[in-house]
N, C-alpha and C positions, 0 to 999 in steps of 0.2 A: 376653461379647464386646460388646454392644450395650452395656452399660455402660462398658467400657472407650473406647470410640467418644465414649461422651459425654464422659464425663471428658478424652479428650484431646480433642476439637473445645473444649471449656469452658478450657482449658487455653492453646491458640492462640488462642481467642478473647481470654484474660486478657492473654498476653504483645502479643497485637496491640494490644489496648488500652495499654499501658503504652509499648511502642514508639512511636504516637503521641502520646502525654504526654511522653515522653521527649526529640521530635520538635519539637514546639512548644516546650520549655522551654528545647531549643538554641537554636530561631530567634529567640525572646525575648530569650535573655541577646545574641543575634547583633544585633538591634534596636537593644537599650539600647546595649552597647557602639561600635557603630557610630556613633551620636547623639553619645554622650560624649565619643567618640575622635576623632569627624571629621565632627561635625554642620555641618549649612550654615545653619541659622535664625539666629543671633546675627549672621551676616555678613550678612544680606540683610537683617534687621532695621536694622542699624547705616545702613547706606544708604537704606533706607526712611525712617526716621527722620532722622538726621543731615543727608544729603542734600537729600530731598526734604520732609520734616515733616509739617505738619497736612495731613488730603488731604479737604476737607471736598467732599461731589458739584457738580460743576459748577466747581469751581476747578482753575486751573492747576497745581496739584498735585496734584490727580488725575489730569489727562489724563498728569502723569510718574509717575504708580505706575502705572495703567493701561501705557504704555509700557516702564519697565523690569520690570516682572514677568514679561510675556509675553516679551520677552528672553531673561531669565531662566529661566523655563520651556524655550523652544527649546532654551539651552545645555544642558538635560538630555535632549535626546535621545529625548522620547517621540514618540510615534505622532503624536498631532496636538494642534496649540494654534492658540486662534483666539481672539478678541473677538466678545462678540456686543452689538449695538449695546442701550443703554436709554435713553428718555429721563429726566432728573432734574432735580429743583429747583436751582435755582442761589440763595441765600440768603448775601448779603454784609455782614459785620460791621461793617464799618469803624474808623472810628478807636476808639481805645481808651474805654470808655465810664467815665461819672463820675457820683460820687455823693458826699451828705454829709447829715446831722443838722442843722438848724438849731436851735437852744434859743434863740434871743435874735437880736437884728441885731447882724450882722458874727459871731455865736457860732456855729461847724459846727464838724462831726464827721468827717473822710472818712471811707469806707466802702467795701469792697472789691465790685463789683458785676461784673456780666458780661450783655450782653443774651440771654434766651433762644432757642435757634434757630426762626425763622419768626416770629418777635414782628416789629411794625411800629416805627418808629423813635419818636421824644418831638417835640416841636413843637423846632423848631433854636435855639430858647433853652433847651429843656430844658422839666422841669414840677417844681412845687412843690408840693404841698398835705399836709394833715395826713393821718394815719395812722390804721387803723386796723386790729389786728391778732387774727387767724380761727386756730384751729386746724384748721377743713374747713369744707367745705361746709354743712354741719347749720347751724354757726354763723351761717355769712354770713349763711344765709336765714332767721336769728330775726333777724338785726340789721334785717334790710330795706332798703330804697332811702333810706328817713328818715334810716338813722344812716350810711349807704355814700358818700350821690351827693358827686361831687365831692372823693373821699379817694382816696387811694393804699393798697389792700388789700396786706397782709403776711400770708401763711402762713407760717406758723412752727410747723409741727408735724414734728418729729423724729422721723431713723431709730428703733426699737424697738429700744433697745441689747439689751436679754435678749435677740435673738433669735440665736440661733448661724447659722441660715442666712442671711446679710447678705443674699442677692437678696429675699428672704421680707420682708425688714426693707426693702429698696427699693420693691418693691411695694407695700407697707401706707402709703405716702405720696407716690406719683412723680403720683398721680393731680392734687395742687395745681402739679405744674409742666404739668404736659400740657394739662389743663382749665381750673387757675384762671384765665386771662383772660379766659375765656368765660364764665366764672361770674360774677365780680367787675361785668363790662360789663353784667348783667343788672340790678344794681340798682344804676347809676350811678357806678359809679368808674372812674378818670382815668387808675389805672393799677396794678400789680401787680409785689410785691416779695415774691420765693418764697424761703424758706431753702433751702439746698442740701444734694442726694443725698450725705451723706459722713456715716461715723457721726465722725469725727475732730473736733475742736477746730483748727481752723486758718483761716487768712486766705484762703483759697482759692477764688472762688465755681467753682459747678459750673454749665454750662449743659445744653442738653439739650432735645430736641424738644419742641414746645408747640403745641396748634392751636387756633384761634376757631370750627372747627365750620362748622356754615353763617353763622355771623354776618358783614356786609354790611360789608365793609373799611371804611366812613364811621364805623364802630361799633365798631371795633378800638380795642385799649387796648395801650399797650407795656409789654413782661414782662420784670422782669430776676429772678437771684438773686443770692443777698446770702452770703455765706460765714457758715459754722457760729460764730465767732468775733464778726464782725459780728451775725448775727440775736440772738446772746444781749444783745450790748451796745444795739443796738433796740429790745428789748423790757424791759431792764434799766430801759431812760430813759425809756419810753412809761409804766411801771408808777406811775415819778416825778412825771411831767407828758405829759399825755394832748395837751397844746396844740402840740409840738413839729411841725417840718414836715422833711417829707423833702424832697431836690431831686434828679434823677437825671437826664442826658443821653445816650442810646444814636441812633446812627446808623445801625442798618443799613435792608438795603431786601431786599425778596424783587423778583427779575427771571424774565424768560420761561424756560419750563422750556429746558436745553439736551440733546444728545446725551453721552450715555458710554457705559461698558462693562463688560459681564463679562469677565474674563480665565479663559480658560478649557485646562487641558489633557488629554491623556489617554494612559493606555495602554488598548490595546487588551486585551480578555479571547483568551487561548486558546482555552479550552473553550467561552465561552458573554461571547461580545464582546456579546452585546442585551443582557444583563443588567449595569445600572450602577448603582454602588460610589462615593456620591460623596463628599468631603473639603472642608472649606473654611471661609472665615471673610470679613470683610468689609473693603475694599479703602480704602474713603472710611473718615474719621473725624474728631472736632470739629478745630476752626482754633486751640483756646487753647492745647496742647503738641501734638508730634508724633505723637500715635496711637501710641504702643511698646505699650500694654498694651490698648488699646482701639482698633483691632483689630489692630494690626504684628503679636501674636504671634500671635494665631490664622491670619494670613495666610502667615508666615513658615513655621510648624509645618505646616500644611497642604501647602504646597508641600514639605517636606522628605521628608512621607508618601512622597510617589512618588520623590522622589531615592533615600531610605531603601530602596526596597525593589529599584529598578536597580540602586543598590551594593554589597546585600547577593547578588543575580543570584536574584531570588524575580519568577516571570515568573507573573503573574496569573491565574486561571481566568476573571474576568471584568473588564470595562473598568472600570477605574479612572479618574475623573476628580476635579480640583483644580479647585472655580468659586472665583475670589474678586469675591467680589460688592460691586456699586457701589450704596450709594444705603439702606445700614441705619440708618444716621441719624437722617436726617428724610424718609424715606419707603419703605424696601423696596418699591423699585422694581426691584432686581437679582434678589432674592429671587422677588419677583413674574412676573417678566418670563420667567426661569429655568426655574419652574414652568411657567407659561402655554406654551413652546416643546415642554417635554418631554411636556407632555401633546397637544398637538397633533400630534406625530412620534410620538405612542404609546410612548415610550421606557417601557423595564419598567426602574423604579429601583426595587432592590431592599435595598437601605443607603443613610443618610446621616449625615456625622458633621460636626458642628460646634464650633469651637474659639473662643468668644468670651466669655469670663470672666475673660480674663487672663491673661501668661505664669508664672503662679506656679506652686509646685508642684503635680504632679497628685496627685488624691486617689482619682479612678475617673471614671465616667459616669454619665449620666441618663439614662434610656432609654423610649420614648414607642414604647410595642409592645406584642402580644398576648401572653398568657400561653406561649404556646410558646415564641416569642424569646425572651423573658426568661428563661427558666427555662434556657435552650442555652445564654443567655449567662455564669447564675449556675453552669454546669457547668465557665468558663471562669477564676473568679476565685483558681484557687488559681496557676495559670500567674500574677498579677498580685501574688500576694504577696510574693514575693521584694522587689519594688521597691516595698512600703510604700503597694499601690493595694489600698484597701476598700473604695469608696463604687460599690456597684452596685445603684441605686436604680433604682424609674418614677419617672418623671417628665417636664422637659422638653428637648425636642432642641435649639433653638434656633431664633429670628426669620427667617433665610433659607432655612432645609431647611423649614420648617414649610410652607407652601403645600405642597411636595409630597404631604403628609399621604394615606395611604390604608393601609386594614387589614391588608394584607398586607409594607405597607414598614418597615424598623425605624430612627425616628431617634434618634440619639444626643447627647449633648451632652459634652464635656472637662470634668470640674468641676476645678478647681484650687483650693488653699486660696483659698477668699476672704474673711480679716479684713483682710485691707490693701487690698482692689481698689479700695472706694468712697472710699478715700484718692485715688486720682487717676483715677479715670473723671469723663470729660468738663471737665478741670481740667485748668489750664498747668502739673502736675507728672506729667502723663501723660509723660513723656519717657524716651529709651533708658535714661539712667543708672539709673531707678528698677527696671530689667527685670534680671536674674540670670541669665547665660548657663545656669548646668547646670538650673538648673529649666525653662527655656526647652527645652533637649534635651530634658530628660526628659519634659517633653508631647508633643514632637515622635515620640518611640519612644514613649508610651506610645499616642496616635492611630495609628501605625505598628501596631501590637502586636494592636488591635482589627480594623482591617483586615484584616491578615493570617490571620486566623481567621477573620473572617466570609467572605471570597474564599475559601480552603480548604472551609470545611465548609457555604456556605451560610446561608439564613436556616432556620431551624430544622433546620440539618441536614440539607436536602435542596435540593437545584437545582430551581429557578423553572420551569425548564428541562424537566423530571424531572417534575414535578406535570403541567405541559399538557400532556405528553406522553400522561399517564395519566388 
């Protein structure tokens, strides 16, 4: 008899298990189909974009994505949506900036340039001077002040095409747009011309945040970059004759920091409302296309999360909230600010998942968590194979969820194919038309999909809740 007791408890114990496998694999297909059938990210995109366009912090087009999201958000019905104030850099482009080759008088080149975000403007005739062109840093500092002062510095060291991971491939060189100003102004140059974050062949330049550090604005040098197309044809002519002069004219201006906002919503948890589940991606994006991929869609996808799961009637264990945060740009200060409130309110965030790599197809997540999580999570990947989702890696969650950082919280990241992203990240071909609505869905159900698990079963399995209890 005792044996037979086990056998059947082992027995309900199995079919319970498969019931819930069973359970989740409805509400998934329940997800995805919802998304595909009747998703809302493509339309909120399309006005995001179309509408309103580049939403760079502190411009008027942020304070109208700021205002139609939160909108937007209310017309879904949740618990509560608010704005919470940040202050942010206000950094102005202005008119369209210019550039050329000179090899002889009266002989130029045009050249496709774009000023860096945070760079200081050119003296208002512009600046001329000869070239000289670094692969990094190592190099500048054998050339010395000798061979630097008084040139226009050109890094030209290229994405790492072999690398299949393209962020891996952006990192291994973002460091000459972010620092080389600061670097170059060390031993005397005039000014700084960075090839651009794109592993592609195009005329496209890319810009992208840059900072001087502590160096003394009298001291500042203005940073442009130069398109993948252009930097070849630079250095093609420098190779020929070393004597050539660049000429470049950018106008913008950095002004006093202004007020913005997180847009913020939420449902409320049933079982355990302190315990918060957050989703989200970033609101501001550069001025040269409309943000559709950098960040429309992770802002879009994000907001859909909680639509997605009021329309399927999946009523949360714990509060759900959508931050889309203002100010990842050129400064996470949304990010920042986000964190700084939640840890002051004591808030126990116990998920976060972020959407900022593009609306392309999802491929899985990154995940920046203790071996428990991880392991709950990789109990979860075969519920994701249906829909062609592998990629359940450690690694990174993402720039705005990151402050939150603490051992017990698990953050996530959306990875979507990325061989095409660094085709229009921070470039004027960022725009809707380049975005694919059903890939765009299916981020949106596949962030859905994660959520929906980790609300259900917790971080590792057990409520937050459960533990301080005990």
């Amino acid at each position: 008899m005792p044996q037979l007791r086990t056998l059947t408890t082992l027995c309900i114990a199995l079919f319970t298990m498969i019931s819930f496998s069973q359970s989740d694999e409805e509400v998934l297909k329940n997800i995805y189909k919802t998304s595909l059938t009747n998703g809302k990210s493509y339309d909120w995109l399309n006005h995001l974009s179309n509408q309103i366009g580049g939403r760079l912090s502190g411009s008027l087009n942020a304070e109208r994505a700021v205002a139609y999201t939160k909108e937007e958000l209310e017309k879904l019905g949740l618990d509560k949506v608010w704005l919470q104030p940040v202050m942010v850099p206000k950094w102005v482009r202005g008119p369209k900036e210019y550039a050329y080759i000179e090899t002889g008088p009266g002989k130029t080149t045009i050249l496709n340039i774009c000023a860096l975000g945070g760079s200081v403007a050119t003296p208002a005739l512009g600046l001329k001077a000869n070239i000289i062109e670094v692969q990094n840093f190592e190099e500048l500092k054998a050339l010395g002040k000798a061979n630097v002062e008084g040139k226009i510095v050109f890094y030209n060291r290229p994405m790492q095409v072999d690398l299949i991971n393209t962020f891996e491939a952006y990192g291994g060189c973002v460091d000459q747009r972010y620092s080389g100003a600061a670097e170059a102004a060390k031993y005397g140059a005039v000014g700084v011309i960075v090839r651009s974050m794109n592993l592609r062949m195009d005329d496209f330049p890319h810009t992208g945040a840059m900072s001087y550090g502590d160096l003394p604005v009298e001291k500042r040098i203005p940073s442009a970059a130069i398109s993948t197309n252009d930097a070849e044809l630079l250095s093609t002519m420098l190779e020929l004759d070393k004597s050539i002069k660049l000429y470049f004219k950018q106008n913008c201006k950095q002004f006093k920091d202004v007020q913005s906002y997180n847009v913020i919503g939420e449902i409320t948890g049933s079982e355990f409302p302190n315990e918060y589940m957050l989703v989200g991606g970033h609101l501001d994006s550069w001025d040269l296309g409309d943000g559709s991929h950098d960040d429309g869609a992770g802002v879009v996808q994000s907001m859909d999360v909680l639509r997605l799961l009021k329309e399927i009637g999946i009523k949360p264990k714990r509060s759900i909230r959508v931050v889309l945060f203002m100010n990842e740009e050129n400064g996470l200060r949304g990010g920042n600010k986000y964190a700084e409130i939640a840890k002051a309110k004591r808030e126990n965030h116990v998920f976060a998942l972020e959407s900022d790599s593009g609306g392309f197809t999802p491929r899985g997540f990154s995940f920046d968590c203790n071996e428990a999580s991880f392991n709950q999570v990789l109990g979860w990947k075969h519920l994701f194979k249906p829909y062609l989702i592998h990629y359940f890696e450690k690694g990174y969650g993402g720039a705005d969820i990151g402050p939150l950082k603490s051992d017990a919280l698990v953050l996530a990241g959306l990875r979507p194919d990325s061989q095409r992203y660094f085709d229009h990240h921070h470039a004027s071909n960022d725009t809707f038309d380049a975005v694919n609505k059903r890939e765009l869905e299916l981020g949106a159900a596949t962030m859905t999909a994660l959520v929906y698990l980790f609300d259900k079963y917790g971080v590792n399995g057990i409520s937050n809740n459960s533990q301080l209890k005990n």
